[in-house]
C-alpha positions in Angstrom: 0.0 0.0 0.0 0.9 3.4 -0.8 1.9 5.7 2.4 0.2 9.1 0.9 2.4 12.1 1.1 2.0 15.8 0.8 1.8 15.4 -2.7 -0.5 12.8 -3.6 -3.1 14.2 -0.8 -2.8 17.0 -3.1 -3.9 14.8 -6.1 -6.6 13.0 -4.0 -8.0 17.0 -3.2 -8.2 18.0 -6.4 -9.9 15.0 -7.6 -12.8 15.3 -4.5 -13.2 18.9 -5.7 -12.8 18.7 -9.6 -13.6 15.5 -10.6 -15.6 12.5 -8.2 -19.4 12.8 -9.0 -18.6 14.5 -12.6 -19.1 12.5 -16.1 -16.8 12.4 -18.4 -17.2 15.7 -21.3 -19.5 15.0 -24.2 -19.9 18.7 -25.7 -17.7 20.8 -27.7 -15.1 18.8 -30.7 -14.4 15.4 -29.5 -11.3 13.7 -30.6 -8.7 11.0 -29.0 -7.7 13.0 -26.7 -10.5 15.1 -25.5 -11.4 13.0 -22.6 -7.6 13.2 -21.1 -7.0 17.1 -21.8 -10.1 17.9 -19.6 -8.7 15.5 -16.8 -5.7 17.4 -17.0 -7.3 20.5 -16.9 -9.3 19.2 -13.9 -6.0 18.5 -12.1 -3.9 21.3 -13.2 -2.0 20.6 -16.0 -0.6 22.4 -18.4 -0.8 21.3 -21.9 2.6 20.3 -23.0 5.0 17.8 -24.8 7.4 17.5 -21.9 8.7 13.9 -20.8 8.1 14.0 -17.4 5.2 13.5 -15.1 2.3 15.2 -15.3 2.1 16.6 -11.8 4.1 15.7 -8.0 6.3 13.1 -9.6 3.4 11.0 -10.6 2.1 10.3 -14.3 -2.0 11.3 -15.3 -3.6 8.1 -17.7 -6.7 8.1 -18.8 -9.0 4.9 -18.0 -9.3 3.5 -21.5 -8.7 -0.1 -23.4 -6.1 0.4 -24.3 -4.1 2.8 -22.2 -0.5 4.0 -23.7 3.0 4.4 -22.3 3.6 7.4 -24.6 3.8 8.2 -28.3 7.7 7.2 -28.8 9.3 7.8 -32.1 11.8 5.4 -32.8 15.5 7.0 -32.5 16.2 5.9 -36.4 14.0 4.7 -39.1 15.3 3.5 -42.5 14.1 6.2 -44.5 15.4 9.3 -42.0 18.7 10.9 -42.1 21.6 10.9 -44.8 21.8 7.4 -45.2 18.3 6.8 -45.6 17.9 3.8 -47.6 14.2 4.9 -49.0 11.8 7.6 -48.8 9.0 7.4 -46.0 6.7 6.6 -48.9 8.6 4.3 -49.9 8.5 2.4 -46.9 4.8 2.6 -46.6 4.8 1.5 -49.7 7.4 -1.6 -49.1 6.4 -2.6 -45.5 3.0 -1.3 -45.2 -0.4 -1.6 -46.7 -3.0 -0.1 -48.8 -5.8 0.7 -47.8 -8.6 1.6 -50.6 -10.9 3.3 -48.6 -8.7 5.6 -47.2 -6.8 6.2 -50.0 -3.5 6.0 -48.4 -0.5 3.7 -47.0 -0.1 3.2 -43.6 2.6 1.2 -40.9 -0.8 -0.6 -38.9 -2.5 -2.9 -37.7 -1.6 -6.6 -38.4 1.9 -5.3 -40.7 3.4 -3.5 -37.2 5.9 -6.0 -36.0 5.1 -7.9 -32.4 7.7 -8.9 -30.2 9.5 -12.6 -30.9 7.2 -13.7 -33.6 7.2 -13.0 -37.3 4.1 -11.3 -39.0 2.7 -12.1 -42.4 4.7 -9.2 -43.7 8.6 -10.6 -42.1 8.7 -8.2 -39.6 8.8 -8.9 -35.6 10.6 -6.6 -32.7 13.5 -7.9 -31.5 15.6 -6.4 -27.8 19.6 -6.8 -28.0 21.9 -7.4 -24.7 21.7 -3.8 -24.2 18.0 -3.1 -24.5 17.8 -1.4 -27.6 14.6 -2.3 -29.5 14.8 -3.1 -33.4 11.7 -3.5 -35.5 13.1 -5.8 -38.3 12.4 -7.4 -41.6 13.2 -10.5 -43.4 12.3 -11.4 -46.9 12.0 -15.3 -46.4 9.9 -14.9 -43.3 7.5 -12.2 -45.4 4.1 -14.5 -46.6 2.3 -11.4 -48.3 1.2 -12.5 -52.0 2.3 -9.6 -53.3 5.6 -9.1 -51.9 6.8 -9.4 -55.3 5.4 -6.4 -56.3 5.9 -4.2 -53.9 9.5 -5.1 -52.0 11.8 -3.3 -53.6 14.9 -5.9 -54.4 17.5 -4.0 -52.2 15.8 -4.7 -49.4 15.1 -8.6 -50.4 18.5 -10.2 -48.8 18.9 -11.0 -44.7 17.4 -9.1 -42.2 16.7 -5.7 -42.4 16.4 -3.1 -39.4 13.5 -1.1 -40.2 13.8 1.3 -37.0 15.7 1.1 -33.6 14.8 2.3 -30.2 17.7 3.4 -28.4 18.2 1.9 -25.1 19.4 5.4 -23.7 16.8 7.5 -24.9 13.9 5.2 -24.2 15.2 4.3 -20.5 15.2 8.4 -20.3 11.4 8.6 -21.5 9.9 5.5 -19.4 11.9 6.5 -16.1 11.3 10.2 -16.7 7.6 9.4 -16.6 6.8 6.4 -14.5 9.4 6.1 -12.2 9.4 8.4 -10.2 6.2 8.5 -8.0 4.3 6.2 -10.6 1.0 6.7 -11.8 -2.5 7.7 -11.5 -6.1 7.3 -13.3 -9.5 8.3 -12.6 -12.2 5.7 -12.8 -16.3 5.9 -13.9 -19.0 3.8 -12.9 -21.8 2.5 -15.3 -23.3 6.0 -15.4 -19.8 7.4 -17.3 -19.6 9.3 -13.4 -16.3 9.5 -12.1 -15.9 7.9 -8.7 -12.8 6.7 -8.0 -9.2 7.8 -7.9 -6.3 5.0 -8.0 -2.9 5.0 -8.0 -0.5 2.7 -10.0 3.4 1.5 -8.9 6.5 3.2 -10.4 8.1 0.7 -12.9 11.8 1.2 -14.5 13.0 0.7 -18.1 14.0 -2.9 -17.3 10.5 -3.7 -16.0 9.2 -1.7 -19.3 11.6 -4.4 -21.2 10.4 -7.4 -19.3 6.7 -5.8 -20.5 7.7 -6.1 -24.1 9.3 -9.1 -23.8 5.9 -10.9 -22.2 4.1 -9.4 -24.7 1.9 -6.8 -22.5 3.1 -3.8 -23.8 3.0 -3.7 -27.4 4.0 -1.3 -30.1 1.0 0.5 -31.6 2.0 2.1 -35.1 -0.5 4.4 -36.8 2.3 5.6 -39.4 0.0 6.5 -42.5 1.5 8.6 -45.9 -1.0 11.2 -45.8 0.2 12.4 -42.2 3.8 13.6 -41.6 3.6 12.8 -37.9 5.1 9.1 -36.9 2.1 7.8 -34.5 4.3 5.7 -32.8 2.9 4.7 -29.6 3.5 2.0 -26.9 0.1 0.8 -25.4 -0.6 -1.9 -23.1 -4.1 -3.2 -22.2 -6.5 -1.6 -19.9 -6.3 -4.9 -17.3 -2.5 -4.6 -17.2 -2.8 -0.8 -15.6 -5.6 -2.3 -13.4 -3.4 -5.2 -12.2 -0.5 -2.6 -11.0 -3.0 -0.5 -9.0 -1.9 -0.3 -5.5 -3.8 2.5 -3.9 -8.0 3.5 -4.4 -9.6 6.2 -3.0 -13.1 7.7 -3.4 
């Protein structure tokens, strides 16, 4: 159990006063992120692309399915810098997919590599002796039908890293974030009313590893040709968060 300091009373106060009893905003231009901006509003925070925690030492999530770790760009992707080996189109184009509808390419869904097992398109994540996270490709291993078409031949002999997240800069983001105080996230009842506050365990970059590793947290890329911005998020289903609560208050 958590002993509560000066600092998380201060979290519990403003949760009595701004949020328990309240339902979660409806009005005004919903988008992902509506729902977590007005939490922090509620508690105080400033909007802002800092990585550390949100307020006291202690890390604001939203109570979703799934909930994320934090949009992380990978340190180097194949197409970025001066010896790019493609253009970001290109890529999409190579390792991605099409989608009709949309009318674009995109790095999702079922072609976004998973930790220690291939995916129809010869990709899979793989973690070195030093941490560093690789997403990686293989032509043998890639079962699409069309690979023909749409691999490039350059990229068609042994494996392939396709990005790399530096053990260095990622421990910096996790540890930043999460370990210092931990965590914390609000919680609704059936009515959408928020009525309970709980607060999670700190976790290090080793325990973030062992997360990837086990296959809880997961890489969640939203990469797409039409959108400059990498969408590169970590996420990790709603019951893991739940499992590392260790203090509730209402």
């Amino acid at each position: 159990m958590v002993t509560l300091s000066p600092k998380n009373k201060r979290i519990i106060s403003l949760f009595r006063s701004n949020v328990r009893g309240k339902s979660q905003p409806t009005k005004g231009n919903q988008h992902d992120g509506f729902v977590g901006n007005w939490l922090e509003e509620q508690f105080g925070v400033p909007k802002n692309n800092r990585n550390e925690p949100d307020i006291d030492g202690y890390e604001l999530k939203k109570d979703s399915n799934p909930i994320s770790f934090g949009d992380w760009s990978a340190d180097y992707y194949i197409f970025k810098g001066t010896k790019a080996q493609c253009t970001r189109l290109e890529f999409l184009m190579n390792f991605g997919r099409y989608d009709e509808e949309k009318d674009h390419y995109s790095w999702s869904g079922e072609y976004v590599p998973k930790y220690g097992e291939w995916n129809k398109a010869g990709q899979r994540l793989h973690i070195d002796n030093q941490g560093n996270i690789f997403a990686i490709y293989n032509w043998r291993r890639d079962h699409r039908e069309n690979k023909e078409q749409v691999v490039q031949s350059q990229f068609r002999n042994g494996t392939l890293v396709l990005a790399c997240w530096k053990a260095d800069s990622l421990r910096t983001k996790v540890e930043r974030k999460f370990n210092v105080n931990g965590w914390f996230t609000c919680l609704t009842d059936e009515s959408g009313k928020y009525f309970e506050l709980c607060f999670g365990e700190a976790f290090s970059f080793e325990d973030f590893l062992d997360f990837v590793r086990s296959k809880k947290a997961i890489f969640d890329s939203g990469m797409y040709s039409t959108n400059n911005r990498p969408y590169s998020s970590w996420r990790a289903k709603r019951e893991f968060w739940h499992n590392r609560i260790v203090e509730r208050v209402k």
